[in-house]
N, C-alpha and C positions, 0 to 999 in steps of 0.2 A: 263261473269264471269266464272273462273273458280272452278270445284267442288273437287281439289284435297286436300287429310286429312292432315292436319298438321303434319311433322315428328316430334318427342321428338329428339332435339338436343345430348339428352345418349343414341340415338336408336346402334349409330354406335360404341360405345365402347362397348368392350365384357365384359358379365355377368360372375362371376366367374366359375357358372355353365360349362360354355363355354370354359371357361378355362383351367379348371381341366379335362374336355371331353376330351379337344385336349391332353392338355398334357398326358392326361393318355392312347390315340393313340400311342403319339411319343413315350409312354415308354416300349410303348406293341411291336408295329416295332422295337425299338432298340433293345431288348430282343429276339425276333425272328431275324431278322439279326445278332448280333451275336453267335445265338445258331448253326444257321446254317452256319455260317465260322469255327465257333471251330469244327461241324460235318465233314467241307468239308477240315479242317485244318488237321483233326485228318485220315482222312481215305487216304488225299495225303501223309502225313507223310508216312505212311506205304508203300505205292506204292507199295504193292503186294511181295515185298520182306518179309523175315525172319529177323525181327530185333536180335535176338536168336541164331540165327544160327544154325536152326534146331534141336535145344536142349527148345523141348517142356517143360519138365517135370522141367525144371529153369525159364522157361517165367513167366511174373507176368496175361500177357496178354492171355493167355492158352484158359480162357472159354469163351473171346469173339471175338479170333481170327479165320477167315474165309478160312485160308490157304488149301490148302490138306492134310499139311503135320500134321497139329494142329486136323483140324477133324479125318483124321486114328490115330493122337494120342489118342485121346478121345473114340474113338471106342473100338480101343484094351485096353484103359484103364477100359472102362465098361465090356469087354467080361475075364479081369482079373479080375476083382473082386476088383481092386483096385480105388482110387481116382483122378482124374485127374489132 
């Protein structure tokens, strides 16, 4: 004879518990996968180019832009004494 334990026939249906885990997985990946598209959307956009056209002091994007031309703006903007 064998000694193996009876399963409970609702072992195989998931607990809500279990549920709400998973789901709250997929919503935490979704979230991070599209944080990181609109990251990697936002920074192909630019491609290194001057959206501006070297007309720093009109750009909206001024204080988070990584150009050369954006940073010497922001330098000589602080070494005037003035605002970026």
């Amino acid at each position: 004879m064998s000694h193996e334990p009876i399963q409970n026939p609702k072992s195989k249906i998931p607990n809500r518990r279990e549920f709400l885990l998973k789901a709250g997985n997929y919503v935490a990946f979704g979230v991070l996968g599209a944080a990181a598209v609109a990251l990697l959307a936002r920074t192909a956009a630019s491609g290194g180019a001057c959206s501006a056209s070297g007309l720093c002091a009109r750009c909206g994007r001024q204080g988070a832009c990584a150009l050369p031309q954006a940073l010497a703006y922001r330098q000589e903007a602080a070494a005037g004494g003035r605002e970026p």
